[in-house]
C-alpha positions, 0 to 999 in steps of 0.5 A: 576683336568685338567692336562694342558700340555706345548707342545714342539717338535723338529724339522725338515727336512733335518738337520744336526745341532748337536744342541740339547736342554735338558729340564725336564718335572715335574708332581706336586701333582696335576698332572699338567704337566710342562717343563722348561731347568732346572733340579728338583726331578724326573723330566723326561728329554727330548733331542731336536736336530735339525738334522732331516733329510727328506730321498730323497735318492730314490728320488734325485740320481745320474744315471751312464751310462756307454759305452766303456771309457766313464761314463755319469753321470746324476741326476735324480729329481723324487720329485713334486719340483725342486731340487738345486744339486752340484755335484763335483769329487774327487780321479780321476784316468785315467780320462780327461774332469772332471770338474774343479769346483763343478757344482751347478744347479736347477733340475726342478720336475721330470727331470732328466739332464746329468751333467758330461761326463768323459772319460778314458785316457786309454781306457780299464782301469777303470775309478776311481773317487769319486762322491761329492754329495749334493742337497736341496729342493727346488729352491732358486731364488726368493722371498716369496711374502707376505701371512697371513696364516688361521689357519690349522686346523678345531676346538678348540679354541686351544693354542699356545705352542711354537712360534718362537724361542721358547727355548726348540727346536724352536732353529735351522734353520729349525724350528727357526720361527715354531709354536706349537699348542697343539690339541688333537689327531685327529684334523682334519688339513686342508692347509694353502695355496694352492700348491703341496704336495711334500713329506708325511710320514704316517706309524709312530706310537709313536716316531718312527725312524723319529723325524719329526713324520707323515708330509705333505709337500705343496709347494707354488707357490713362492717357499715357502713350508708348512710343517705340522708334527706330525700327526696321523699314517694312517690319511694322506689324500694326495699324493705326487703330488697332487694340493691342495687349502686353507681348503683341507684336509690334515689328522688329529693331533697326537703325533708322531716323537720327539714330547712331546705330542698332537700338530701340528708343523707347520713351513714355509720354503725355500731353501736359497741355498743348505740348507732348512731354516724356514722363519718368517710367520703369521696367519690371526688373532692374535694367542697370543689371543687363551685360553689355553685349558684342554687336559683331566682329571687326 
């Protein structure tokens, strides 16, 4: 008998919401598979959070110079995309001309801009000072201009598993308006709209230590950024900085991150200010009208 299977994942970038879902995944004798929020005999349990977290640390970082009694200190953006920076100072010591007041600002792609200039009271005494550091993809100004989104991917006809505000993880900010097609690993997954590649992840196997899996990030002309996850370790195509159009190919479906089985998460975001949000998008045609699908055999 075909085991149909009732995908959920837990989603995304850059979050640090401690909200968590805990569902129970249930095979009956005939070996279908299902989930629901509540608990039956020996069903398995899953815990979805919406605290990924894209790691930009290498990427978004705070450049000191220092000279005699003097600390420059600049932001430095290595990303394909602008970047909304604060930058505060706090537990100052022998220090004059800090800023009164956290300095907010947008980082166009690949600059690096000096922010703050201390200097020491005493010369010859260090100068002691903590660095509040926060910074969000993306630039906030700004609209998303309307867009009817073709389907990512080549193949099927495949099911929709979980759309927008799903209950098991479609829950937080970030992945609130996401949708989950259930696919099987391998699909190739093309772009939904042309822009830039921002950010990929390509190494991860299984679960592994991201919960967002293998991923494509595209940013839009508006601003908006597509964001492709849970894809098959090795099979990303695109590098970071590189244009893409409508139907380029991105790299292939898999099951990898926090995902409970072959899909594609597929999610539009935008920074609304020092802080990545999902946005309400559509597809092209009707996607409540795609059949439901056998993943395989018992």
């Amino acid at each position: 008998m075909f085991m149909h299977l009732l995908v959920s994942c837990g989603l995304l970038l850059a979050a640090t919401s401690a909200m968590a879902m805990t569902i129970y995944k249930s095979t009956d004798a005939n070996g279908v598979v299902s989930y629901s929020d509540r608990p039956s005999p020996g069903a398995q349990v899953f815990v979805f959070r919406d605290r990924m977290v894209e790691h930009l640390e290498r990427q978004v970082r705070l450049d000191v110079e220092k000279s005699w009694g003097v600390d420059s200190v600049f932001v430095r953006n290595d990303l394909y995309a602008p970047v909304e920076i604060e930058l505060g100072f706090t537990g100052l010591k022998n220090i004059r001309s800090a800023p009164r007041q956290p300095i907010r600002r947008v980082l166009p792609a690949r600059s690096r801009q000096r922010l703050a200039q201390l200097t020491a009271v005493q010369a010859g005494k260090p100068l002691i000072y903590v660095p509040q550091f926060r910074y969000s993809l993306g630039d906030p100004a700004g609209a998303a201009q309307a867009y009817r989104y073709p389907l990512p991917w080549r193949g099927g006809p495949f099911r929709l598993t979980q759309g927008a505000n799903g209950r098991y993880s479609h829950f937080g900010p970030k992945s609130r308006y996401a949708m989950d097609i259930a696919m099987p690993e391998g699909t190739p997954i093309i772009a939904a709209r042309g822009g830039v590649v921002v950010k990929t992840e390509n190494r991860q196997s299984g679960r592994g230590t991201d919960p967002s899996g293998n991923f494509v990030r595209v940013l839009h002309n508006d601003g908006t950024m597509g964001v492709y996850l849970h894809l098959k370790r090795g099979s990303v195509r695109v590098r970071e900085g590189q244009r893409v159009v409508v139907g380029s190919p991105l790299a292939l479906s898999g099951n990898t991150g926090n995902s409970s089985g072959p899909h594609l998460h597929f999610v539009v975001q935008r920074n609304t200010g020092l802080g990545l949000v999902s946005i309400p998008y559509q597809f092209n045609q009707p996607i409540g009208s795609l059949p439901n699908f056998a993943l395989g055999k018992k």
